[in-house]
N, C-alpha and C positions, 0 to 999 in steps of 0.2 A: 786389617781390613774390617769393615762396620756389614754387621748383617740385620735386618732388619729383625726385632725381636716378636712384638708382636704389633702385626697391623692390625689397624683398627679394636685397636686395646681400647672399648667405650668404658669413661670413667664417669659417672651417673651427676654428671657436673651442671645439672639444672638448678634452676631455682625452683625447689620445692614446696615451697610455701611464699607465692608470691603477693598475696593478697587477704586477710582474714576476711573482708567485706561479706561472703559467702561463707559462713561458718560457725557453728553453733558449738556454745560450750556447753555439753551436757551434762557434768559435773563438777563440783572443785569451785577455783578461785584461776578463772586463763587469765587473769589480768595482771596480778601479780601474783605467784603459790603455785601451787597444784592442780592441775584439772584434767579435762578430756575435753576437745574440740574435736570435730567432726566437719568436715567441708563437706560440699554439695556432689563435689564429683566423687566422694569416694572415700579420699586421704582422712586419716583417724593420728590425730597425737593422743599420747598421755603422757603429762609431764611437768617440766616447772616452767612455770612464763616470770617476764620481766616485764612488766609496763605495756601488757599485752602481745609480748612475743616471745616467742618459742624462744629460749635462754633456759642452760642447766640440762637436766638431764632427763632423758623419756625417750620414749620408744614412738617412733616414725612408721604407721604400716601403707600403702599405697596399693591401690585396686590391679591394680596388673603382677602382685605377688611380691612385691618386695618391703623388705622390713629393715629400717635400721633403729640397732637401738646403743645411744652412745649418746657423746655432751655437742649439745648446738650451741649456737652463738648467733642471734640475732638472724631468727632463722634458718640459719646453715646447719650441715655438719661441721662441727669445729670441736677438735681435742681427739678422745679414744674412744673407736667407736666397733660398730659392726654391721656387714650391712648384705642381707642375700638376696638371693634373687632364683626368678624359676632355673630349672634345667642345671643345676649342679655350681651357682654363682656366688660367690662370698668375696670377702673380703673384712680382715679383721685387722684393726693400723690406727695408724693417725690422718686425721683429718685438718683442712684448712679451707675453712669457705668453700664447701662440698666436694674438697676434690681430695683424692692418698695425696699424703704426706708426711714425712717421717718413714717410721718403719711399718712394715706391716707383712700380710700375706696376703696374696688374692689368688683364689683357686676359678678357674673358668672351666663353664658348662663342655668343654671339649675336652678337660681333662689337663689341658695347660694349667702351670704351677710357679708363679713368683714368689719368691721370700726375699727380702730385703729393702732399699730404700726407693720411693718414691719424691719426687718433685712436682709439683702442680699437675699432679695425677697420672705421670710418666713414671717406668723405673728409670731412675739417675741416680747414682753411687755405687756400691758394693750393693750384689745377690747374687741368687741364685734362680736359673731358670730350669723349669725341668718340664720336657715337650712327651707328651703321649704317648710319643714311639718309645721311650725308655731315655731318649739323651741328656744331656743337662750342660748347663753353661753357669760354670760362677766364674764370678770378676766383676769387670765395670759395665755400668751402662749410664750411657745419656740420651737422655732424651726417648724413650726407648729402646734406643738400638744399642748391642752388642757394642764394645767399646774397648778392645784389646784383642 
């Protein structure tokens, strides 16, 4: 029987840098090397660019409290990375074009607790889930949900 594991599991799957047009480098080389870029609304890299874009590794912080810092890929999160957020939020794994992937952990601000494999920002394959109340579920999951 399939239970749902977690609804509304938000996996921070925007495009986060979708525009440099608004954006000042205020130190380094953001075009190819190292630098710091600063946008208008808020969001702050420091980090390596490729041909003027976020590529390699640096740290992402964003105005509303979250910070990841791990390897991008043509903007995205892409590779191994980390990424928290207000109220008790993390996630420490792999990434593919912003979203878990591979293996990782994500601990949510409610005290919910995943370890194991992700799929396009879903748990699918072998974890473990451990719920607030004290319970825990390891085995399969797809798609989110409980799968055994």
């Amino acid at each position: 029987m399939k239970h749902a594991a977690l609804r509304g599991c938000a996996v921070l799957a925007v495009l986060l840098l979708p525009c440099l047009v608004a954006a000042e480098c205020l130190e380094g080389d953001c075009r190819n090397g190292k630098g710091v870029l600063v946008q208008k609304d808020g969001r702050r890299y420091q980090g390596e660019f490729s041909n003027g874009i976020i590529s390699g590794i640096g740290t992402l912080t964003l105005p509303g409290g979250i910070t990841y810092t791990g390897q991008f890929k043509d903007g995205r999160y892409h590779g191994v990375g980390r990424i928290t957020g207000p109220k008790g939020f993390s996630y420490e794994g792999g990434f593919r074009d912003n979203l878990f992937s591979g293996k990782g952990n994500l601990v949510r601000g409610d005290g919910t607790q995943y370890t194991g494999e992700f799929e396009s920002g879903l748990f699918h394959g072998q974890g473990i889930l451990f719920y607030p109340d004290g319970r825990e579920y390891q085995g399969s999951f797809l798609g989110n949900t409980v799968d055994g």
